[in-house]
Structures are given as structure tokens and as C-alpha cells.
C-alpha positions in Angstrom: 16.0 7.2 -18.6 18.2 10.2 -17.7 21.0 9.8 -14.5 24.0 12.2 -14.1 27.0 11.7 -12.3 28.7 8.9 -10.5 27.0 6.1 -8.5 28.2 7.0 -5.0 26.3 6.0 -2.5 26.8 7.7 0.9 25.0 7.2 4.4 26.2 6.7 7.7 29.5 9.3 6.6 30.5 5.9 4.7 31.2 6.4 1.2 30.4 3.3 -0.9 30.1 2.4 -4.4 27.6 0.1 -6.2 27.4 -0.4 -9.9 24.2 -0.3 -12.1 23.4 -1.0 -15.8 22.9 2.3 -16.2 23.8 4.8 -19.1 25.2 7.1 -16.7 25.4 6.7 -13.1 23.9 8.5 -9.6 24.9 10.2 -7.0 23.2 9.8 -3.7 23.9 12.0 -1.2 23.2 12.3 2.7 22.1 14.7 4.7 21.9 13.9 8.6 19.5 15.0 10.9 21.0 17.4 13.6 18.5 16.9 16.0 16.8 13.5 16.4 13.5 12.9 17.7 12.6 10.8 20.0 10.9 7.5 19.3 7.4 6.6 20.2 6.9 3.2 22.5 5.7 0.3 20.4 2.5 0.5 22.6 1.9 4.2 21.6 1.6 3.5 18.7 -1.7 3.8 15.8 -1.0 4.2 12.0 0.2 7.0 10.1 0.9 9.5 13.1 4.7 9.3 14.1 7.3 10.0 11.1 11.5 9.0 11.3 14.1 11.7 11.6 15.1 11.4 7.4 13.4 11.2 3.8 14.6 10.4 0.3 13.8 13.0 -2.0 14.4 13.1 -5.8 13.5 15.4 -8.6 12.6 14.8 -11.9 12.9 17.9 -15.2 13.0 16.9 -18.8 16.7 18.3 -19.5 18.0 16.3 -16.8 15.6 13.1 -16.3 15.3 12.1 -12.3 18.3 13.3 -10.9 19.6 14.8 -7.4 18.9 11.7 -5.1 19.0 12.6 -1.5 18.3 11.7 1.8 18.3 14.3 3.9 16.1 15.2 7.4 12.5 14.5 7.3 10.8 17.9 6.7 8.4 19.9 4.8 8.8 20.5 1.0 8.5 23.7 -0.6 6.1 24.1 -3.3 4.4 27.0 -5.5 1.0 27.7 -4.2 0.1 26.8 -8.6 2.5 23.2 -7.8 0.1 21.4 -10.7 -0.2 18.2 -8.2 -2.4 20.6 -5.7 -5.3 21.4 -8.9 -5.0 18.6 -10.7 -4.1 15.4 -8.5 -1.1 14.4 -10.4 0.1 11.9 -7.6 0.6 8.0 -7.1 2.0 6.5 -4.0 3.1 3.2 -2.6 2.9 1.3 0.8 5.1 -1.4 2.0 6.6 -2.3 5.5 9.6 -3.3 7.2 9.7 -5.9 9.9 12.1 -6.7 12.6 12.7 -10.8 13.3 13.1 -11.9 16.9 16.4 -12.0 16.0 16.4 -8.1 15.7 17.1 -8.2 12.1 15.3 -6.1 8.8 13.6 -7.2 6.2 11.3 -6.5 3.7 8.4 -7.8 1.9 7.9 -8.3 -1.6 9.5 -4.4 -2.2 9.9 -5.0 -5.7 6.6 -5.6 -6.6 5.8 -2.4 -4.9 7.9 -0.6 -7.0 7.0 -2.3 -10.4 3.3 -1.1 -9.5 4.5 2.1 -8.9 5.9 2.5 -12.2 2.5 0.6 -13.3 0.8 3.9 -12.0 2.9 6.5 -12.9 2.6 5.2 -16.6 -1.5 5.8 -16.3 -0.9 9.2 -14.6 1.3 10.0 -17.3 4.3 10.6 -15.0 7.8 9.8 -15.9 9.4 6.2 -15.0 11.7 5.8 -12.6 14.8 2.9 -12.7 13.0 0.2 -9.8 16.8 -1.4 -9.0 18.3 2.6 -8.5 15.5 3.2 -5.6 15.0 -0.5 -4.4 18.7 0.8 -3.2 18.1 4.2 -2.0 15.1 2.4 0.3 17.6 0.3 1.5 19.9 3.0 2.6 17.3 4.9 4.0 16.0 2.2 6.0 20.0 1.2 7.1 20.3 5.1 8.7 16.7 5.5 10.2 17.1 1.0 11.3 16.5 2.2 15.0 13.0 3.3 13.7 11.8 -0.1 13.1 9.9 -1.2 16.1 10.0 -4.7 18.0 6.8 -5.0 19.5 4.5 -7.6 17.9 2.1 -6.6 15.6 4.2 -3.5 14.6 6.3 -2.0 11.8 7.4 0.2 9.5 5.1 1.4 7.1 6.7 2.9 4.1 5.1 5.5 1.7 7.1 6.0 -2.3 5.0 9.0 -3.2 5.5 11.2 -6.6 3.9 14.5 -7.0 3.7 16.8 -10.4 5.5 20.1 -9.5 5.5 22.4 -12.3 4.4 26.0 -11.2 1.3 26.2 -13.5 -2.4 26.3 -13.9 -3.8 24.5 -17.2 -4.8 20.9 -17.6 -1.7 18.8 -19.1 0.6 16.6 -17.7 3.3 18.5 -15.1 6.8 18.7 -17.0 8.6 18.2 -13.3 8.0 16.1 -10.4 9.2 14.9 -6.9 10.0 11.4 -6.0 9.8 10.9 -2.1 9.6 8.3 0.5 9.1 8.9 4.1 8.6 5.9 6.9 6.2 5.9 9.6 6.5 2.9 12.3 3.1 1.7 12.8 1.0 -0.5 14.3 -2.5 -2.1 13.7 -4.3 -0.3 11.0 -7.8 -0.4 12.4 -8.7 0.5 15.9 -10.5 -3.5 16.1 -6.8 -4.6 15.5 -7.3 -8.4 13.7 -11.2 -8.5 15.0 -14.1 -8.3 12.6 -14.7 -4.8 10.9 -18.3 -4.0 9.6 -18.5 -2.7 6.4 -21.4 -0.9 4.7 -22.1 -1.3 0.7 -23.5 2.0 -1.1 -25.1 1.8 -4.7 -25.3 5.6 -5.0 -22.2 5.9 -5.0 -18.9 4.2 -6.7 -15.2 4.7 -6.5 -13.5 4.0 -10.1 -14.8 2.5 -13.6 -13.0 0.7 -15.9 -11.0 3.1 -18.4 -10.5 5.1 -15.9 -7.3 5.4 -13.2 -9.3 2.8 -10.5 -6.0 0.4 -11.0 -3.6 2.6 -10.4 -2.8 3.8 -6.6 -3.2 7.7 -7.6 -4.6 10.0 -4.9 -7.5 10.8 -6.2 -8.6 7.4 -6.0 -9.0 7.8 -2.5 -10.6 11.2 -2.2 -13.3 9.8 -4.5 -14.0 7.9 -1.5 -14.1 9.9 1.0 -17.9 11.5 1.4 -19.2 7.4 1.1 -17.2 6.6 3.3 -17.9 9.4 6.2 -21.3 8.5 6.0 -20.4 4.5 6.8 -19.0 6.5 9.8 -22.0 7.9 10.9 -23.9 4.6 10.3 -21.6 3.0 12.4 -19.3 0.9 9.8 -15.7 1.2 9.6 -15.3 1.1 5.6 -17.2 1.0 2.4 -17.5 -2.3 0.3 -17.2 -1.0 -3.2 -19.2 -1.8 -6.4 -18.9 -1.4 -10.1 -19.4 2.0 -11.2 -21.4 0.4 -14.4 -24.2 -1.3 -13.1 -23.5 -1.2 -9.6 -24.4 -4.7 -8.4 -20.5 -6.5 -8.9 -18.0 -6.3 -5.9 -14.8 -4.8 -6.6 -12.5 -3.8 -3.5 -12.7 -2.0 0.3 -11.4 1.7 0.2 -8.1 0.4 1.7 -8.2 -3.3 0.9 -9.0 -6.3 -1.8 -11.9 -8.3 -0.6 -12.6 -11.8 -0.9 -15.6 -14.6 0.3 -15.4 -17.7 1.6 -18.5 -19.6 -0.6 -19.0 -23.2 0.2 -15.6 -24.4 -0.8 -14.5 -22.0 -2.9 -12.2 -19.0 -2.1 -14.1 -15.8 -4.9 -12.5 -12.5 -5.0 -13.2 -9.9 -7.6 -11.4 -10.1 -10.6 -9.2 -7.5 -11.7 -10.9 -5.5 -14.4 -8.8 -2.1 -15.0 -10.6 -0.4 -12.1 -9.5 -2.6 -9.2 -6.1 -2.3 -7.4 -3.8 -5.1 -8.0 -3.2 -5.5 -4.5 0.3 -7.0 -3.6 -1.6 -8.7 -0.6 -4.0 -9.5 -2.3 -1.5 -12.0 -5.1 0.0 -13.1 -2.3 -3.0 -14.7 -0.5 -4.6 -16.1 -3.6 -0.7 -18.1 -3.7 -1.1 -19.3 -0.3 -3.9 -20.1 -0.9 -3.5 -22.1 -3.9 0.1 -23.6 -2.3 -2.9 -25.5 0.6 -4.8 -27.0 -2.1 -7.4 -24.4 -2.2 -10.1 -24.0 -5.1 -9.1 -19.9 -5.8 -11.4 -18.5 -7.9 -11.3 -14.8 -9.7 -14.0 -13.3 -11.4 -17.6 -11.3 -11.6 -19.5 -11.3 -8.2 -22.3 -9.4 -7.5 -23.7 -7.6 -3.9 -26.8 -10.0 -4.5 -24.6 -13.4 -4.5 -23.2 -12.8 -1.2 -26.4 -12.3 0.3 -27.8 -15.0 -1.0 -25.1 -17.4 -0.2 -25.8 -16.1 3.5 -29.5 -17.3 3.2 -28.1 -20.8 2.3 -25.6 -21.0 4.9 -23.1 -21.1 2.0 -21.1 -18.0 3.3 -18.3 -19.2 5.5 -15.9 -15.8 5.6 -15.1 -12.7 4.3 -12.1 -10.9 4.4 -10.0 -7.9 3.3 -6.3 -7.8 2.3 -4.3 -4.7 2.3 -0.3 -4.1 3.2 -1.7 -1.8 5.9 -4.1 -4.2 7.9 -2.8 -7.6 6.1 -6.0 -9.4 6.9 -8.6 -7.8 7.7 -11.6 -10.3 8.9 -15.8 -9.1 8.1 -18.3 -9.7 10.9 -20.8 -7.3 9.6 -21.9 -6.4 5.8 -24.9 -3.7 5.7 -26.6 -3.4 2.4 -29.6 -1.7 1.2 -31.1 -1.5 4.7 -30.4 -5.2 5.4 -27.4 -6.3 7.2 -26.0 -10.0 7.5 -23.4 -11.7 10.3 -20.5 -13.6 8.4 -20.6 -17.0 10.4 -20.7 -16.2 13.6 -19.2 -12.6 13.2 -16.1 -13.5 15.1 -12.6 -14.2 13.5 -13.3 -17.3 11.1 -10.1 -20.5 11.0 -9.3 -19.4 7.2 -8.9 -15.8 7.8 -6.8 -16.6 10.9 -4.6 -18.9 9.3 -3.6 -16.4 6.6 -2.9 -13.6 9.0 -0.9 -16.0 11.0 1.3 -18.1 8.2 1.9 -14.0 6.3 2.7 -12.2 9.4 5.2 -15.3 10.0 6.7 -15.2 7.1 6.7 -11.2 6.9 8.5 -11.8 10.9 10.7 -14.2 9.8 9.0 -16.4 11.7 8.7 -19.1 9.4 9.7 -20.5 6.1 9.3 -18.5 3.0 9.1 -20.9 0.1 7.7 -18.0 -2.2 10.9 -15.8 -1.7 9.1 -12.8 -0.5 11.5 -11.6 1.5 14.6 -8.9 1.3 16.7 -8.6 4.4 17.6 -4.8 5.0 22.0 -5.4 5.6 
């Protein structure tokens, strides 16, 4: 990988230097805000909407390899109207969060394996790798001068977004020569308007997400426009997401648009297996190790539509739940399915799916132990 320049690390008008196994080193540079804006009330707040007052930003050409780290005020980027990501989708992104303890400290959850799947996805979109330890830092500097941004309130954070986009100025399939590596933070807080209550979710055959050999495990954007018209008409039907099957034969579960999915069948804990069109879900991995850590019979593989259903008949289906960085756990009280729709237990919030919300958003809190070493305070 190509660097230029010294490893200088400045924020907060400190200059600092770090040292990195690097051929040649980086220089980071920062750009302050001249006008802050003013932060939104823990209570105000949904997901996605409010955005902090500075961005990192890095550019990638073949000459000079990623270079010109910034971080610099949050603001729009300049693109040519033929940028190749706006024709062809040539975009992955990331999202992790940043919690404060009681204690008013930062910290971060399992951010390297964020940024190792990032790389995962920018190898299948055939974009350049990035060096995980050089940004791991640049998030934590970023983070450091925008700290006041990381609400208090319970049940809120800071959502993160890693995003790289192909840049080059030109219409004609091929892989961009140039790109832009940026992150932006949003503080957030719960995902769905039902906060931790029971979503619905509605299961279509006509239509699928991702097969295997193609990019459903990577987190590229056109992942998720691929869901979109399925998904506006679970809207309309009164659901809040779309339970996704195998694009093959269309009768094996495989994930919610935004989450990993997983049943609670007599005493097993079943969730898909991943099959190179499922998201590895960072959520999901670290579930299946709770999980596992209470004694818990975890199994991964095949499952079809028709299983779940008829485990329902039996009285066999205990739970079902999604698991996603944005929501964390996402309990099911409704599953609709060719014109026939089935209550998960009693449709409320079942003792499993509370349990793992409660021991992860501990540990994410700081709340609590964390024996798996999750964690990354933000100093």
C-alpha cells in the first residue's frame, strides 16, 4: 500500500506523533470547524438525521495510493456529475457506534472488526485496501475533537458511517481508478420507531435481495437498494421490514434488510448460515458467543420459511429476533407469509431476546464486564 509523508497526527491544534509499520508514513491534518452547530437533546433524537460539526476524508489515485488524510468540517463533497460511483454503485460502507459510560467516558465496540469487513468488501467491489491500524487511528481522532457529540442519554449513541465511493470522472463499466474514503458520525438513538418492542416483518417470495456469487456479503450499496421496492410494499401492508429468502429456490431464510435473523426452536438457538450472500454481521458473531459463553445449543445452517411455520404449529417456536449495530436486538412479534401470519409466543418481548439486549448494551455502556474484549476506550 502507498502513504506519503510523515506520520503527524494533528487535532485539537496539538501536534502529536505516532509510529506505524508502514513503508512510508501519513500525514493527518485538521481542519476546524468555524462555526459549530448546535447539538440536538438526547430526547430529540431518531436515527440518521443530525450529523457532527467534522468528517475524515481521504483520497485514493494509483500514482499515489490513499493519501491526503483529513479531518476537516462536515460538508458536502464535490463530485463530477460522471463520478463512476453515481452509474455504477461502486460503494461499501460501514456502521459502528460510540458509547458514553456513566462515568462519561468513550468507547467503542468491536471497531476493528468493522474495519477488517470493510476491507472484506472493498476486495469484492474491487476497490483498493486501505491500512485498518492507520484509520482505526484517524476514527479515534475524529471522535476525540467531535467527543462532545457523543450523547448521554440512555439508549443513545453515536452511530458511525466508514463509507468509500469510486470517483473517477467517467462513463464505461470497469472498476473506478480513484476513490474517496470518508467517515461522518451521526448521534443516534433507537433505530426503529417501536424502540426494543416487537417489529413485524413480512416475507416475499417474488422477490430476493442477493444470491450466492454475487456481492450479498459484502456491505456495498447496492445491496440495499435491491431492497428497497420489497420493502415499501411491507410498508403499505403494515410491516416494518422484509424477512429475506434465498434468491435460488426461495424457501431458505437468509437475513432482515438491516439485520441477521435468528429463531428460538425448542432448545436450540438456528440462524442462517453464512453462504456468500448473507452479511457477516458483527452483531450477529457476537450473540452467537454470548450465546454459546451461557451454555446455549448455537446452531448455523439451512432453514427454510416453511420450518418456522411449522415449528409455530407445534408450539416449538419460542422467539425470533434480529441483530444489527443499528437496532442491536431487534425482537419479532409478527411474521406474515404467503397470506398467513403467525404471533412469536405471545408477540411481546420474549426472556432470551431481553437478556441479550440487556448483557450487550451493558457491556457496549460499560456497564458490565467484558470478558470477550470488545471494547476500545476513545482517550
Amino acid at each position: 500500500m502507498l502513504f506519503s509523508r510523515n506520520i503527524i497526527n494533528i487535532y485539537n491544534n496539538v501536534v502529536k506523533t505516532n509510529h506505524y509499520n508502514l513503508e512510508v508514513a501519513v500525514e493527518i491534518t485538521y481542519k476546524k470547524a468555524e462555526t459549530l452547530k448546535n447539538r440536538p437533546e438526547g430526547s430529540a433524537l431518531g436515527f440518521g438525521t443530525f450529523f457532527t460539526d467534522h468528517m475524515f476524508n481521504m483520497d485514493y489515485n494509483p500514482q499515489d495510493g490513499w493519501h491526503n488524510p483529513r479531518i476537516e468540517p462536515y460538508g458536502p463533497i464535490a463530485m463530477d456529475p460522471s463520478s463512476m460511483v453515481l452509474h455504477y454503485g461502486q460503494a461499501i460502507f460501514e456502521g459502528l457506534k460510540a458509547y458514553r459510560t456513566d462515568s462519561g467516558e468513550i468507547q467503542l465496540f468491536r471497531p476493528k472488526d468493522n474495519l477488517q469487513r470493510l476491507n472484506f468488501s472493498a476486495d469484492k467491489l474491487c476497490i483498493p485496501a486501505f491500512d485498518e491500524t492507520f484509520v482505526l487511528d484517524a476514527l479515534l481522532q475524529l471522535l476525540r475533537i467531535d467527543k462532545d457529540w457523543v450523547p448521554s442519554a440512555p439508549g443513545t449513541s453515536l452511530y458511525i458511517r466508514p463509507t468509500i465511493i469510486a470517483t473517477d470522472p467517467y462513463i464505461g463499466l470497469r472498476s473506478s481508478n480513484t476513490f474517496r474514503f470518508f467517515i461522518i458520525l451521526s448521534p443516534v438513538g433507537a433505530y426503529y420507531p417501536e424502540g426494543f418492542n416487537p417489529v413485524k416483518i413480512w416475507v416475499t417470495k417474488e422477490y430476493v435481495r442477493a444470491v450466492r456469487g454475487g456481492v450479498g456479503q459484502a456491505k456495498t450499496a447496492g445491496n440495499y437498494a435491491a431492497s428497497l421496492y420489497a420493502t415499501s410494499l411491507a410498508y403499505k401492508d403494515g410491516y416494518t421490514q422484509v424477512l429475506w429468502l434465498d434468491g435460488v429456490e426461495q424457501k431458505y431464510i437468509e437475513e432482515v434488510g438491516t439485520m441477521n435473523i435468528f429463531f428460538c426452536i425448542g432448545d436450540e438457538l438456528i440462524t442462517p448460515e453464512l453462504n456468500r450472500s448473507i452479511l457477516a454481521g458483527v452483531t450477529r458473531d457476537s450473540v452467537i458467543k454470548l450465546a454459546k459463553s451461557w451454555g446455549v445449543k448455537v446452531v448455523e445452517r439451512q432453514l427454510s420459511i416453511d420450518e418456522v411455520f411449522e415449528a409455530h404449529e407445534k408450539g416449538l417456536l419460542k422467539e425470533v429476533f434480529g441483530s444489527g449495530t443499528a437496532a442491536i436486538i431487534s425482537p419479532v412479534g409478527k411474521i406474515k407469509f404467503d397470506g398467513k401470519e403467525i404471533t412469536v409466543g405471545d408477540g411481546n418481548v420474549g426472556p432470551f431476546s431481553a437478556k441479550l439486549f440487556n448483557d450487550l448494551m451493558d457491556i457496549q455502556y460499560g456497564k458490565s464486564d467484558d470478558p470477550f474484549h470488545w471494547i476500545m476506550p476513545v482517550k
